[in-house]
LUMSE-47937 format. One record per residue (C-alpha): residue in three letters; z, y, x. Coordinates in pm, whole numbers, plus 32768, in hexadecimal, padded with zeros to 4 digits. Each point is the difference from the previous one (the first is absolute). Example, Ala and Ser with C-alpha at 12.3 -4.5 7.8 and 13.67 -1.06 7.14 Angstrom:
# LUMSE-47937
ala830C7E3E84CEser7FBE81588089
# end
This chain:
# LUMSE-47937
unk6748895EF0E9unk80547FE07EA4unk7F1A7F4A7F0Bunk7FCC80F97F00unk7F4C815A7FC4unk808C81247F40unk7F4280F87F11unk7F7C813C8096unk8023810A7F2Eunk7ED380D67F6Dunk8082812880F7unk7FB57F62813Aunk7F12801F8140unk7F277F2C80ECunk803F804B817Dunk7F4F7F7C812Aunk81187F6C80EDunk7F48808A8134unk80557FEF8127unk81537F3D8008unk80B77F0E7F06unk80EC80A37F35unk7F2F80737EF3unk7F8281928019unk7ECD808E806Dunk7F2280C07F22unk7FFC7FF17E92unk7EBF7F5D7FA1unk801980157E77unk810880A17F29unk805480247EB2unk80F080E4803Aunk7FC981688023unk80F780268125unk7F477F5F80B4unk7E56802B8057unk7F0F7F1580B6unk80238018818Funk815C80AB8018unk80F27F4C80C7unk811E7F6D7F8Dunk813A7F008061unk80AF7F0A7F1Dunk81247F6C808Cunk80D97F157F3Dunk80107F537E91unk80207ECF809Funk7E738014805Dunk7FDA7ED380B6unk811D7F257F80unk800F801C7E8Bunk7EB180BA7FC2unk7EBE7F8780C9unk7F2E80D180D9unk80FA80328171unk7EF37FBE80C6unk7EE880257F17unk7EC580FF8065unk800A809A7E8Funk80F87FEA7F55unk802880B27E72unk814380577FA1unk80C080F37F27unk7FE38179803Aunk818A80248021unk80107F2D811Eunk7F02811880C2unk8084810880EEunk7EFE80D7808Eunk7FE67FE38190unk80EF80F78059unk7FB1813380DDunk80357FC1816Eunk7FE77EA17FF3unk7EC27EE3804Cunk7F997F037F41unk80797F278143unk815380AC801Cunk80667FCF7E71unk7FC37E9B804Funk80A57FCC8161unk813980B27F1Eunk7FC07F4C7EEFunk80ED7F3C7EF6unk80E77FE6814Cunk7FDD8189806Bunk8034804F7EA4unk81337F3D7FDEunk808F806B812Bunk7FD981877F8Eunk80927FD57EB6unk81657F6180E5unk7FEB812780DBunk7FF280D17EC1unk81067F8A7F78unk80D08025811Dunk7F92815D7FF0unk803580427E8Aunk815F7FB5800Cunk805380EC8113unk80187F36812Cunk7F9480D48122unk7FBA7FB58196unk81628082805Cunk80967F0B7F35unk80187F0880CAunk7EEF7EA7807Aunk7F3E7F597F1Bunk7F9A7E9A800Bunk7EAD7F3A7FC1unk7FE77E8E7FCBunk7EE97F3A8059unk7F72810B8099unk7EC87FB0809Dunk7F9D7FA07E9Bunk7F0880A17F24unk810480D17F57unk80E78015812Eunk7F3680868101unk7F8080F27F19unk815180857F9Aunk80458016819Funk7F1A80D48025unk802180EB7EB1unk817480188055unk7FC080508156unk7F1980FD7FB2unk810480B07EEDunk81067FFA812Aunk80EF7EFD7FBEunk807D7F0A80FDunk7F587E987FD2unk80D07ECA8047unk7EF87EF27FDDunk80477E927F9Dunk7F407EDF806Funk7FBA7E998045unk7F2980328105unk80A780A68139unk7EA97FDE80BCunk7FB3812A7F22unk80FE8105806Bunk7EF780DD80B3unk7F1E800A7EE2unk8139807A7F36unk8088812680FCunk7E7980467FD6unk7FE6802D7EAEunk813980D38013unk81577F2D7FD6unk812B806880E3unk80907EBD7FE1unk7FAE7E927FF9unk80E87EFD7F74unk7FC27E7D7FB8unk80297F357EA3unk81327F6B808Aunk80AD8175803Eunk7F9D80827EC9unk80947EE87F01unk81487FB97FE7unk80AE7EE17F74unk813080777F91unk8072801C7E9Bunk80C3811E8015unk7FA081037EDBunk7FA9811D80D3unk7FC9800681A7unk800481238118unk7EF981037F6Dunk7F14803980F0unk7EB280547F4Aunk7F9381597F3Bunk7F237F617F62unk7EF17EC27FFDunk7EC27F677FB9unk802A7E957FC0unk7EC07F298008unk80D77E907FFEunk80EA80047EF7unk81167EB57FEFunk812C80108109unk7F3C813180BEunk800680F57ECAunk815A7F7F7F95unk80A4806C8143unk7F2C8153804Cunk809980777E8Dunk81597FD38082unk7FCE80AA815Cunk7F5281257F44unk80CC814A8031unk806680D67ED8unk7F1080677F1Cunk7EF17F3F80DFunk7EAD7FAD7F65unk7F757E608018unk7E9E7FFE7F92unk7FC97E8D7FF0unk7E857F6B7FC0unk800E7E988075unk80717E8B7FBBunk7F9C7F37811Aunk81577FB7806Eunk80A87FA87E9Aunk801880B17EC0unk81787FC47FCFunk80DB81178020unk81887FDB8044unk80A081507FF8unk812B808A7F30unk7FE181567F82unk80D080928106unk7EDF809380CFunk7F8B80AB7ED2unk8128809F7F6Bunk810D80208139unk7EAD80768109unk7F4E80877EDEunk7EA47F25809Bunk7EB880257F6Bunk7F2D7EAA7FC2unk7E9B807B7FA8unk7F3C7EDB7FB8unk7E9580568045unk7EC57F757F37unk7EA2808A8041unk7F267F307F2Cunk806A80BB7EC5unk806F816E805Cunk7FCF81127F04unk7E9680898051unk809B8147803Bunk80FB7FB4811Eunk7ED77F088099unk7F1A81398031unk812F80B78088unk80267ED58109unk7E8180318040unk8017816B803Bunk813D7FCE80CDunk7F687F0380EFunk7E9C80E78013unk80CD81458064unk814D802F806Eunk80587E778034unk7EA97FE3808Dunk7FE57ED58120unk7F6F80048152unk7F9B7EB380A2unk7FB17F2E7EFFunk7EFF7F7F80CAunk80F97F678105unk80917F2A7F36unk7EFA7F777F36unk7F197ED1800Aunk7EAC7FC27F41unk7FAE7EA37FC2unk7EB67FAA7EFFunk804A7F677EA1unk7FB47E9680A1unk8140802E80BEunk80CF80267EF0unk80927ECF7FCCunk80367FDD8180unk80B18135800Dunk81007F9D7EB6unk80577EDE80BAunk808680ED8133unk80A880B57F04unk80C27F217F8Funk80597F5F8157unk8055816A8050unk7EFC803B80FCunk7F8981577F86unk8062814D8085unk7FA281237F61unk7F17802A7EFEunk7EAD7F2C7FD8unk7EC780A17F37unk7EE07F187F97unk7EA180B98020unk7F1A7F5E7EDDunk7EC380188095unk80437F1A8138
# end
C-alpha cells in the first residue's frame, strides 16, 4: 500500500464496510444529499485500497462521487462476490456488445479464465449466448469451465503464438483478455474483421508488438478497459446491467469467504496462482 493519504473532499460519505471487504454497506453519515443514513450503497474502484486507504477497513469516509446506490436486484453479498473483478468483466462484455459483435459472429475467447475477471466474463458471455473458448493454465480446471458455461477449453501454450508475422488465421469474434504481453499480442492478430479485444490485464507483459495491419486491413477493435475511473454515469449503467438483464446465477459456487486474518495468507495464493474464482473477506470473523 502506498504511503500517503489524499484529501477527501467536503462532498463525501462515511459507509460501514459490512459484511465483506470491498468497501459498501450502509451509509452511516453523509454530507451529501444523495445519499441518507442507513441506505445501502457500493463503491468500487478509485484505487481504494492501493492508492487511497480503507480496502479492508470497517468504515471507511470517502467522497460522495465514488457512491453508487446498491442497485435493485442485487445483495450486499452479490455486489461484492462481482466486485472490482465482476465489474470489469461487464464493462469487456459491453464493449464487445457496443460495437456490434453479436453470438452468430463467430467464438469468442477468455484468458485466464478461472480468474476473477475471467470466470466472470464465462459466465456473462455464456449467459448472452455466445460461444466461450476458455484459456487456462490449469487444465485440472476444465470441468469447472464447461460448468460455468465455456464450449471450449484451450491451454496457454495453444493460445500464444510465437510468430512474428503481422497478422495470423482469424479465428476469434471477439475477446476478453485478462494477461496482456505475447497472449494479447497474438489474440489481436487472430481477431476476425471488425472483431472487438477488450483487454484488462498485465500479468503476462505490458509490451505490445503489433503493426497496424489488424486495425486498418481487419478493421479490429482494441478497447482497453479501466474500471477504477469510469464516468459515474456508464458505472451505474454497469450496475443496473449486472442487477437486471446481465443478472448472475451461482455466484455462490464459485466463491470462498475467508476472515480479514486470512488476508495476507490468501495474497500469497494469489500470487502463486492458487485461487479460482472469486474470494470475499467477511469483516466480522
Amino acid at each position: 500500500m502506498r504511503s500517503r493519504l489524499k484529501a477527501i473532499p467536503e462532498s463525501s460519505a462515511s459507509c460501514r464496510t459490512s459484511p465483506v471487504s470491498t468497501p459498501r454497506g450502509p451509509s452511516f453519515e453523509s454530507a451529501d444529499a444523495r445519499f441518507q443514513p442507513g441506505e445501502s450503497v457500493v463503491i468500487t474502484g478509485y484505487e481504494l485500497g492501493a492508492g487511497q486507504w480503507g480496502g479492508w477497513a470497517e468504515y471507511v469516509r470517502v467522497p460522495a462521487d465514488w457512491i453508487v446506490p446498491l442497485p435493485n436486484g442485487l445483495s450486499l453479498k452479490e455486489t461484492m462476490i462481482l466486485g472490482t473483478a465482476g465489474f470489469t468483466a461487464a464493462q469487456c462484455v459491453h464493449a464487445i456488445v457496443l460495437n456490434g459483435v453479436t453470438p452468430d459472429a463467430g467464438e469468442i475467447l477468455v484468458t485466464g479464465a478461472t480468474g476473477g475477471v475471467g470466470c466472470l466474463a464465462v459466465k456473462l458471455l455464456a449467459k448472452l449466448g455466445y460461444s466461450v473458448v476458455a484459456v487456462t493454465g490449469k487444465s485440472q480446471l476444465k470441468p469447472r469451465l464447461y460448468e460455468w458455461g465455456a464450449a471450449r477449453v484451450l491451454s496457454r501454450e495453444e493460445a500464444v503464438s510465437t510468430s512474428d508475422k503481422s497478422l495470423l488465421s482469424a479465428f476469434w469474434a471477439g475477446a476478453v483478455d485478462t494477461v496482456g504481453g505475447q497472449m494479447l499480442t497474438t489474440i489481436v492478430r487472430e481477431t476476425k474483421p471488425y472483431g472487438v479485444v477488450a483487454a484488462c490485464g498485465l500479468v503476462g507483459g505490458t509490451d505490445l508488438k503489433l503493426t497496424v495491419h489488424p486495425f486498418i486491413l481487419r478493421g479490429v477493435t482494441l478497447a482497453g478497459i479501466g474500471s477504477a475511473l469510469l464516468p459515474y454515469d456508464r458505472r451505474l449503467e454497469i450496475w443496473r446491467k449486472l442487477s437486471r438483464e446481465w443478472r448472475l446465477d451461482g455466484l455462490d459456487a464459485l466463491t470462498t469467504t475467508i476472515g480479514l486474518n486470512d488476508v495476507e495468507q490468501y495474497v500469497a495464493r494469489i500470487l502463486k496462482g492458487e485461487i479460482v474464482g472469486r474470494t470475499v473477506v467477511q469483516m466480522n470473523v
